[in-house]
N, C-alpha and C positions, 0 to 999 in steps of 0.2 A: 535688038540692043542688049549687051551684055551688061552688066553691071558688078564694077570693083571697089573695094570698101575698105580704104586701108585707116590705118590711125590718124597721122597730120593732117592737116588740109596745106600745111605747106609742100606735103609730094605732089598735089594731086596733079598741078601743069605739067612736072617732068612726067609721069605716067602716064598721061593723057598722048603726050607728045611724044613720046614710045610704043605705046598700044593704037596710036591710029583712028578710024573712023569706027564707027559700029561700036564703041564705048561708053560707058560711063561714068564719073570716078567719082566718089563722094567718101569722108572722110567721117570716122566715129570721134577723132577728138579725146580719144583714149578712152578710158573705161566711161560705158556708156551706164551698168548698174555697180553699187560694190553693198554690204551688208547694210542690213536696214536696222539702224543707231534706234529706232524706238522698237524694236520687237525684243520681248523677254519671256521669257518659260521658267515657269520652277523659280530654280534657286542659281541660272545657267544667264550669266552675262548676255546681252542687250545683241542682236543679230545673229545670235547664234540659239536654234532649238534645243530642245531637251534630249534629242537624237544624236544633237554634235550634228544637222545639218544647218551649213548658212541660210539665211533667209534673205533673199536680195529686197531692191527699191531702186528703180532709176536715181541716179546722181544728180544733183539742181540741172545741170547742162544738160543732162542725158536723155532728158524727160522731151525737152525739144528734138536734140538729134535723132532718136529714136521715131517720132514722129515725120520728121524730115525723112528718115530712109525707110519707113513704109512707104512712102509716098512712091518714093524711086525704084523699090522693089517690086511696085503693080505694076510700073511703065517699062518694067525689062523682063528678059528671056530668063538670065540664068544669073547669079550672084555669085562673086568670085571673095572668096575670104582673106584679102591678103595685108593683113597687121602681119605686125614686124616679126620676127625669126626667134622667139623663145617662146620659153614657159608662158612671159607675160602676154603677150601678142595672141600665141594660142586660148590664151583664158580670155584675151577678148573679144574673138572670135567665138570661143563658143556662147560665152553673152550675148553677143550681136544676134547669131542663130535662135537663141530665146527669145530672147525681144520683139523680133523683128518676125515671131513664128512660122521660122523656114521650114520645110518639112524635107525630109531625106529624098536627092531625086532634084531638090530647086537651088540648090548650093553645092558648091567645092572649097575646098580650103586649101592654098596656094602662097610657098614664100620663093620671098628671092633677095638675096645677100648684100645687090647693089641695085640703084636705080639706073638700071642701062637697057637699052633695046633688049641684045641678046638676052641679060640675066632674065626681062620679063617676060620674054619668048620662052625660053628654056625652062621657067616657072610654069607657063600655060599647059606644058607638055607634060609636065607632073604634078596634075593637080591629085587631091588624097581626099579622103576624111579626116578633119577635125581628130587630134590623137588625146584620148579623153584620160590619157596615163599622165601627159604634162598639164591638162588641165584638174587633174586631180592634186598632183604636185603642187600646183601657184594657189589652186582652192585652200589646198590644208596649210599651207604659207601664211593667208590670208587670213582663214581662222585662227591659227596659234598665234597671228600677233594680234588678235583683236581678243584671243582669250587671257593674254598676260597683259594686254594695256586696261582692258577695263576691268578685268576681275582686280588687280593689284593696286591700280591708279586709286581709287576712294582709299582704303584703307591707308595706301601710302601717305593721301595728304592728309585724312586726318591725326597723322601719325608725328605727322609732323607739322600739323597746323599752318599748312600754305600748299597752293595750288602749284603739286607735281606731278612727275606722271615716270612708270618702268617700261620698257620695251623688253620684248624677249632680245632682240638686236643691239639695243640702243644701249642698254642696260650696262652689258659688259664693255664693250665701248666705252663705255665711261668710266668702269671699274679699270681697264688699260691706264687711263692717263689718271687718274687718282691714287693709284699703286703705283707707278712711276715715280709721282711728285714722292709719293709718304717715302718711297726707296731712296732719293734725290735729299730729302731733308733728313733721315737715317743715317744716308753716309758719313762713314770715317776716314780720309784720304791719307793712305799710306806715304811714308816718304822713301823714295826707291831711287837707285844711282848708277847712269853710265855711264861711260867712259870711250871718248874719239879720238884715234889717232891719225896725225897728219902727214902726208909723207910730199918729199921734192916731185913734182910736176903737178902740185894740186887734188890727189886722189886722196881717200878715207876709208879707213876703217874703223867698224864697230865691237866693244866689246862683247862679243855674245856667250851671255853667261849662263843658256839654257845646258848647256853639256854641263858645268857645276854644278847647274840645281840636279838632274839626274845622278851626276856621282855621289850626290850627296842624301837623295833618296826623297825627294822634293818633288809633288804631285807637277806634272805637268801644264794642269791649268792653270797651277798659280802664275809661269814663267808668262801664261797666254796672261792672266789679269790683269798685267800690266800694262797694257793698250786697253782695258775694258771700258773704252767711250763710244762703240756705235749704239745706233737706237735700238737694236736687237741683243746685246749684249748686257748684261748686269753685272755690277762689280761690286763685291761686296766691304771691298775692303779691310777683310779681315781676316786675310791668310797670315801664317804664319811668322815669326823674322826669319828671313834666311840669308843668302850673300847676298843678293840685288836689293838687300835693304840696309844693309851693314857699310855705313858711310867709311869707315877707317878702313874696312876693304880696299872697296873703291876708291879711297886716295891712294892708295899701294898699287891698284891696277893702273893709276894715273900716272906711276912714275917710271912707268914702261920706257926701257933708251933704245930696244931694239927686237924686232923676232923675226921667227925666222918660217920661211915660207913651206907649209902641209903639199898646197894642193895649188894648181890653178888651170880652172877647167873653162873650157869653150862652147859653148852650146848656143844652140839656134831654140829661143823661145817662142810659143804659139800662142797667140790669143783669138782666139776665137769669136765672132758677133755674136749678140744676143740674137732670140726669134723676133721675131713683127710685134706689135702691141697686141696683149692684150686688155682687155676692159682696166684692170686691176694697174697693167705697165703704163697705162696710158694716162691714167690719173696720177700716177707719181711724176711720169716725166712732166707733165702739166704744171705740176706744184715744184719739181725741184728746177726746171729749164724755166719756166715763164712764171711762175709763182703766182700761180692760180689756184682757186680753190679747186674741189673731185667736182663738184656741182658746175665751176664754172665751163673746167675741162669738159663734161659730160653735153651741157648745153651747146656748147662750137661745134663740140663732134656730133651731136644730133642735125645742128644745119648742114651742117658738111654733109655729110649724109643724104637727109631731105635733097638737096641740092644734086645728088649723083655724085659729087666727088669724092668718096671714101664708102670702101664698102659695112656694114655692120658692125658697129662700134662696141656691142655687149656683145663679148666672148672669151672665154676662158684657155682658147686654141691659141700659142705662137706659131702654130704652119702654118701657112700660104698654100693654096690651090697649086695642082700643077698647072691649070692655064698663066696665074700667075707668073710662077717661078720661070717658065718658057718665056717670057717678055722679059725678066729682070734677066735672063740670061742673055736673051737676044742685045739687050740695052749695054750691058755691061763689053759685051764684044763690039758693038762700034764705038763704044769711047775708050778701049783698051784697059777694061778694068780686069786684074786678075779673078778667077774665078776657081771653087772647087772642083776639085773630078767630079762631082755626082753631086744632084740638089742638097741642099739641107732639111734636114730634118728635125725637129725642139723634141725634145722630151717631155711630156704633158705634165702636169700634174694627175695624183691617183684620182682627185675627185674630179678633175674636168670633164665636162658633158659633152665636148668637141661635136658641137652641132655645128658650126660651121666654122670659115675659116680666119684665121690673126685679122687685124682694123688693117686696111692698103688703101691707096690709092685707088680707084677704078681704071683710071686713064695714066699709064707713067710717062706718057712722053709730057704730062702738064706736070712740071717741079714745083711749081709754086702755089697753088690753086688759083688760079686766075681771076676764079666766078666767085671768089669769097671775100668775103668783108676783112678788115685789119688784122682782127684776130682771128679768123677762121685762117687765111694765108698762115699765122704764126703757127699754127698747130697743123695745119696742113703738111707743112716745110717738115715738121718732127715725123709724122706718120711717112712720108716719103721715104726719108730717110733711111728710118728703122726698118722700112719693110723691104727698101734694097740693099741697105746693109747686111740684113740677115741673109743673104744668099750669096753676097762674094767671097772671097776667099781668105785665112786667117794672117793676121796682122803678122809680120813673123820680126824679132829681133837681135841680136847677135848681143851674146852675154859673154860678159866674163865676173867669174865665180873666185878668188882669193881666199883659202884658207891659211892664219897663221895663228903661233903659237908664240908667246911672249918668252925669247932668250933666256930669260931669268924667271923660275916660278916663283909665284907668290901665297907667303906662308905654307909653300908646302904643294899648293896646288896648282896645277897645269893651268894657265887663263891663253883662252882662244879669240882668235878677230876674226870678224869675218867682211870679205867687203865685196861690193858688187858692181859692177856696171853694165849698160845695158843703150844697145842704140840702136833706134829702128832703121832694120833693112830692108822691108816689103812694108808697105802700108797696107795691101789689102782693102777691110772693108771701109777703114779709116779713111779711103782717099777723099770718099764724099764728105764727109765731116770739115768743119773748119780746123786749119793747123792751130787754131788757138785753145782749141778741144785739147786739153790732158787728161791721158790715160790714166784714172786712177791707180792703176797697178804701178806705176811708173816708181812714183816718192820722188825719191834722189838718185835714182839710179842713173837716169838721162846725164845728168850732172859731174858724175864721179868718173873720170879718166881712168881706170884702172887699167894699167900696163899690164901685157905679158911677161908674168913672172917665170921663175925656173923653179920646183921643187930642193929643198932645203937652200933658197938663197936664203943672204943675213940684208935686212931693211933696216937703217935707223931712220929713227922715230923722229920726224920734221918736229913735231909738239903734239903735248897728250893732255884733252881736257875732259875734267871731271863734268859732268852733266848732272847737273841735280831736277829729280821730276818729283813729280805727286801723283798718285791713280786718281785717275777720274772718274767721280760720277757719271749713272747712265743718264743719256740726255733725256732732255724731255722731247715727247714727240712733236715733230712737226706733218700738217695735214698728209703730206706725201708717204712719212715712214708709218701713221697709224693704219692709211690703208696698206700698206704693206704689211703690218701686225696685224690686222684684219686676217687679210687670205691666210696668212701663216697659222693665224689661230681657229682658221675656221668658221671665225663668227658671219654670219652673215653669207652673202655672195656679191662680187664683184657689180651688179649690176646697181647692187643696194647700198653698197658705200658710200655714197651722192648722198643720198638720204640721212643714212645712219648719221653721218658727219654735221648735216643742215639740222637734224633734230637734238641734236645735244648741245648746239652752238647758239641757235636761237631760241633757248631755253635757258639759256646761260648754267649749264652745266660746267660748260668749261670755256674759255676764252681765249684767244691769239695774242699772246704777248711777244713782238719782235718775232713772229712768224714760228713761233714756239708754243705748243699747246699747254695751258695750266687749266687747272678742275680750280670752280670758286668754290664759296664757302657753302653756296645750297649744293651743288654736285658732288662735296663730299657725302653732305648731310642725306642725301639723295642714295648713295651707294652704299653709305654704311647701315642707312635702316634696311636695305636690302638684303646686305650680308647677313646683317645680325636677324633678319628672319629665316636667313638660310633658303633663299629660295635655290633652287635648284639650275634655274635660266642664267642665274650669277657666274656659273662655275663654267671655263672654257671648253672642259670636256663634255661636259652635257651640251652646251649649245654644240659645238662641230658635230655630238651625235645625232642633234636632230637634225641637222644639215644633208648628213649622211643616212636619216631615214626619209624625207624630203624626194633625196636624188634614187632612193630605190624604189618609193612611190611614184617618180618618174619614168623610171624600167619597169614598171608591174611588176616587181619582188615584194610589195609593201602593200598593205590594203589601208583607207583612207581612216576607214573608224577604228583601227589599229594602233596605227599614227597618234590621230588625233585623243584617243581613249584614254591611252596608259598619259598623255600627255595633260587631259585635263584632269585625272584622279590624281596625279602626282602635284598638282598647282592647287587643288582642290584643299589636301591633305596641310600644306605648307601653308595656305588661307588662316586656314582653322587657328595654327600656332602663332598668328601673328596678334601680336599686343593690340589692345582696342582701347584707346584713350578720352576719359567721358568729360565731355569740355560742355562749360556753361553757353548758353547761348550769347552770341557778340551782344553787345548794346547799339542803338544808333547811332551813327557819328555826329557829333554836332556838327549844325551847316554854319561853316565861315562863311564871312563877307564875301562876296565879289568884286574881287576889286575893278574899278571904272576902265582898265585899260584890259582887263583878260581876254585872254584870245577866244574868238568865238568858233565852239567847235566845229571841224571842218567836215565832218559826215552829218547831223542832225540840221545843221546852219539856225539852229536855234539857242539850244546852251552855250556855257562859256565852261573852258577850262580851265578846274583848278586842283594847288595844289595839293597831293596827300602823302602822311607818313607812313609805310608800310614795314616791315620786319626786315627788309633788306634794303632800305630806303625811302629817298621820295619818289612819287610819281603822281602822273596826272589825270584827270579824270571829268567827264562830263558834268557838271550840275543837276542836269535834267534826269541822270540814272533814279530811277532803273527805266526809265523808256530809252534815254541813252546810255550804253554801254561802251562807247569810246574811253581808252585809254593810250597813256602812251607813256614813254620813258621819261626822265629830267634828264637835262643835260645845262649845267651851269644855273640851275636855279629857272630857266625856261623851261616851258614844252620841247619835248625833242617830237614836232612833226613830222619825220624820219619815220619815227617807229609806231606812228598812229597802227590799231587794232584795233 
C-alpha cells in the first residue's frame, strides 16, 4: 500500500479514483506547523531564534492531522509528497517530512498541474526530492513577514494608542490607496477644449491639436494629460497653459466652414488575444466581469481545481502546454475557427518563475463546467474562454485613417483633424466571445462612416462644435486595478493578493465605497506613522527588491541568513528611531447597567452584550470580559452579530 498526502481533503476522491487500488490518500489540510507565537531569544521577535532560524509548533489543527498521518505512514510501503505545485506546497511538504519523521529512502515528492488520470500517472513517473531552494524561499517569506508584523506591530499601536498592526506586504498596499485618495483630493482640474466636426453622410472628425503643441515646443505628455483618468495613470493637473486650454482658440477652431483633405489611408488593423489567466489576470477578470472579490475569485478557482476541472490556478505563466495548444487547435478546426500559422506564445514577465503552465480547462470539450456549482460554471466559462482565445487567430479590421487641414488658418496657425473609422473584417479570436463584448480599443470608431476621400479634396463643414472638458483626477482603485498595481509594483506575489487585499479590508484600513477603494481615517493614521518612521518595507522599491531576493533564493543565487540578515539589521536599525510614547495606565471602565433585554452573548451563553465607546466608535462587548473576550461591530445602535470575534 502506497500512500499520497496531498493538501485538501476535498481532492482526495478524485485522486483516489485516478490512482486506483493499492492507494492511499490522506490530506494535511494545509500547513500542518507554522512559527511558534511564544518562543523568544534575546531582544529577536517571538518564533524567530537569535540565529534568524524559525522555530516551528504544530498549528491547533495540525497537532491532530499530524497524528492521524503517523498512523497512515506505519500501515503503508512508501509516501508520496504531493501538495500543490509552488513554493507553498513545497514548504508543506517538507513540514510533513519533519513531522511525520520520514527518513531519506521512505518518501518522494511528486506534483501535478491537474487532477486527471494521465497528469497523476505522468507525476508518478517523475517523482524527485523535496527542492530545499523553494523551501528556503517560502521559509525566509515567512520569517520576513513575521519579523515586520511583530517587531513593528507593538510600537505601532502604542504609537498610536489602539490596536494595529504593519505588514511587510500589507503595509504598502495600503500606502497604494492612501496616496491615491491624498492625490485624488490635491487635484486641480484643468479646463481644456475640443472641437468636432460634422460632415454629410453622418461621419466626424477631431480636432487633433497635438501636432500644435509640438510646433509650439509643448512636452508631449501634457497633450497625453489630457485623458489622465486610468487607475495607472496620474494627472497632475498642473501643466502648463497652452492652445488646448486657450478657450478663444478654440472658439476660432469652432468656426472652421471647410478643409481640405492631407491624406486618406486604408489599412487592415491587428489585434491580437491576450495569453490564458494568470493567478494575477484572473483575479481582475473576477473583479471587473463578475465583480467579485481576489479572495472570492481565488476560493471558485481552488474548487474548480480540487474538482479536476481547471488545471493550477497560482501561476504567473500566460502559456499553455503544448499538449494544450494541440487540442485548442484541433477544437478550433472542427468548428471553423481561424487560427494562427504557428502556436502562440506570451511573453513572460522578467520575474515570472514559469513553473508551470497559464489556469485552463483540463477537459475543453466541457464549455461550461458541468461539475460545478453556479459560480464555479461562471468562472469556469471566463477560464475557457481566455485559454482558447489565446491561440486563435488576430481579430483583423479594415480602417480608414482621414487627415485634414482647415481651408482657413487660424491666427496664423495650421489646425489639423483627424478622423477615423474602423469595421471589423475577421473576428478571429473574438468569435467565442459574446457580440455584446466591445472591444475597448474600438471608442467611436465602429460608429464613424468615414468615406473614401481623394487627397486635396475641399469638405464643408456640416457643423463644428466646441467641446468643453476638465482633466481628470486619477481614480481611486478598484479591488481588480489594485491587484494590478500590486504585480506592477512588485509588491507581494500573485498568489498573495487574496490575502494582502482580505487584511487591510478587515482591519478597516480601507473600505469598498461603490466598488471603489477608500483608505478610512485609522488607515491613514496607520500609514503615516509608518512613513514618518521611514521604515524601509514602506517604499515600492525596497519591497520589489526583496521579492527579487526571495526568487534568487529560490534559484540558489541567494543564501537564507543573507536574506534574512541585512533584512533584519536594516528593521532593527529603523526600530530604534521610532518615537516611544509614555502613556498613563487606562483606568477601569465603569460597569453600566445591563439592560433587561441585552443580547446574551452567543459564544460564552453566559454574558450579555454590551455597549462600548471606543476612539473610532461604538462597539460591543461581553460583560463577563476578561473570561469572555467576545466583541463585535455596532450597527444602528445593535450588536452587529455578523462580525462576532
Amino acid at each position: 500500500m502506497n500512500l499520497m498526502i496531498v493538501e485538501s481533503p476535498n481532492k482526495i476522491q478524485k485522486i483516489k479514483a485516478a490512482l486506483g487500488s493499492g492507494w492511499r490518500v490522506e490530506a494535511s489540510v494545509g500547513h500542518v506547523r507554522d512559527l511558534d507565537p511564544e518562543h523568544k531569544e534575546g531582544d529577536v521577535v517571538t518564533g524567530v531564534g537569535e540565529n534568524l532560524r524559525p522555530r516551528y509548533t504544530p498549528t491547533e489543527k495540525g497537532a491532530s492531522v499530524i497524528a492521524k498521518l503517523r498512523k497512515a505512514v506505519k500501515e503503508c510501503d512508501k509516501v508520496y509528497l504531493a501538495t500543490d505545485p509552488d513554493r507553498e506546497g513545497e514548504g508543506i511538504s517538507w513540514h510533513l517530512a519533519a513531522a511525520l519523521g520520514l527518513k531519506k529512502g521512505e518518501y518522494v515528492r511528486v506534483t501535478f498541474n491537474e487532477i486527471t488520470k494521465t497528469a497523476i500517472a505522468n507525476a508518478l513517473k517523475k517523482e524527485r526530492a523535496i527542492d530545499v531552494k523553494l523551501v528556503a524561499a517560502q521559509e525566509a517569506r515567512r520569517v520576513l513577514d513575521r519579523l515586520v508584523g511583530f517587531a513593528v506591530s507593538p510600537p505601532l499601536c502604542n504609537l498610536l494608542d489602539a490596536k494595529v498592526s504593519a505588514g511587510r506586504v500589507q503595509s504598502p498596499a495600503l500606502g497604494l490607496v492612501v496616496e491615491r485618495e491624498r492625490a485624488i483630493r490635491a487635484f486641480k482640474p484643468v479646463s481644456h477644449y475640443g472641437v468636432k466636426l460634422s460632415f454629410d453622410g453622418g461621419w466626424f472628425a477631431d480636432w487633433d491639436y497635438k501636432p500644435l503643441l509640438k510646433q509650439l515646443g509643448v512636452r508631449s505628455a501634457e497633450g497625453q494629460s489630457i485623458e489622465a483618468n486610468s487607475d495607472d495613470v496620474e494627472d497632475s493637473g498642473e501643466s502648463s497653459s497652452s492652445v488646448w486650454q486657450d478657450k478663444s482658440f478654440a472658439e476660432l477652431v469652432a468656426q472652421t466652414k471647410s478643409v481640405v483633405v492631407r491624406s486618406c489611408d486604408e489599412v487592415t488593423e491587428r489585434r491580437s488575444p491576450f495569453g490564458a489567466f494568470t493567478t494575477s489576470t484572473l483575479q481582475q477578470a473576477g473583479g471587473n466581469i463578475l465583480s467579485w472579490s481576489p479572495k472570492k475569485t481565488m476560493d471558485v478557482a481552488q474548487k474548480l481545481f480540487e474538482a479536476g476541472l481547471i488545471t493550477y490556478h497560482r501561476t504567473d505563466s500566460p502559456n499553455l502546454s503544448d499538449d494544450a495548444i494541440v487540442i485548442i487547435r484541433q477544437l478550433a478546426q472542427q468548428q471553423g475557427w481561424s487560427l494562427p500559422d504557428a502556436p502562440r506564445k506570451f511573453k513572460e514577465k522578467a520575474d515570472s518563475q514559469g513553473a508551470h503552465e497559464a489556469c485552463r480547462p483540463t477537459h475543453f470539450e466541457d464549455r461550461v463546467g458541468q461539475e460545478a456549482d453556479a459560480d464555479g460554471r461562471k468562472l469556469y466559462q471566463l477560464i475557457w474562454k481566455q485559454a482558447v482565445a489565446s491561440q486563435l487567430a488576430d481579430a483583423l479590421y479594415d480602417a480608414r485613417i482621414a487627415i485634414m487641414e482647415g481651408a482657413q488658418s487660424v491666427s496664423g496657425k495650421t489646425v489639423i483633424f483627424r478622423a477615423k473609422g474602423s469595421k471589423l473584417k475577421a473576428p478571429g479570436w473574438r468569435v467565442i466571445f459574446d457580440e455584446s463584448v466591445v472591444d475597448e480599443n474600438e471608442g467611436d470608431e465602429a460608429s464613424n462612416p468615414v468615406p473614401k476621400l481623394a487627397q486635396g479634396q475641399n469638405l464643408t463643414v456640416k457643423k463644428a462644435d466646441l467641446i468643453a472638458k476638465k482633466t481628470k483626477p486619477p481614480q481611486r482603485f478598484t479591488m481588480s486595478s489594485l491587484v494590478k498595481k500590486l504585480e506592477n509594483s512588485g509588491i507581494g506575489r500573485p498568489s498573495t493578493y487574496a490575502a494582502i487585499m482580505d487584511n487591510i479590508m478587515t482591519r478597516d484600513y480601507i473600505k469598498e465605497v461603490k466598488k471603489k477603494l477608500e483608505p478610512t481615517s485609522l488607515g491613514e493614521q496607520v500609514w503615516d506613522a509608518l512613513t514618518a518612521a521611514k521604515f524601509s518595507f514602506t517604499q515600492i522599491n525596497f519591497t520589489r527588491q526583496i521579492e527579487e531576493r526571495l526568487d534568487a533564493l529560490a534559484n540558489g543565487k541567494d543564501g537564507y541568513d543573507h536574506v534574512i540578515g541585512q533584512m533584519w539589521d536594516t528593521l532593527k536599525s529603523e526600530l530604534s528611531a521610532m518615537p516611544v510614547v509614555e502613556r498613563k495606565p487606562k483606568q477601569p471602565r465603569e460597569a453600566k447597567p445591563v439592560p433587561a433585554d441585552a443580547v446574551t452573548c452567543p459564544k460564552c451563553k453566559q454574558g450579555k452584550l454590551v455597549s462600548r465607546e471606543g476612539q473610532y466608535g461604538a462597539y460591543w462587548t461581553c460583560n463577563a470580559y476578561p473570561g469572555c473576550k467576545t466583541s463585535c461591530k455596532d450597527k444602528a445602535g445593535k450588536p452587529d452579530l455578523d462580525t462576532i470575534k
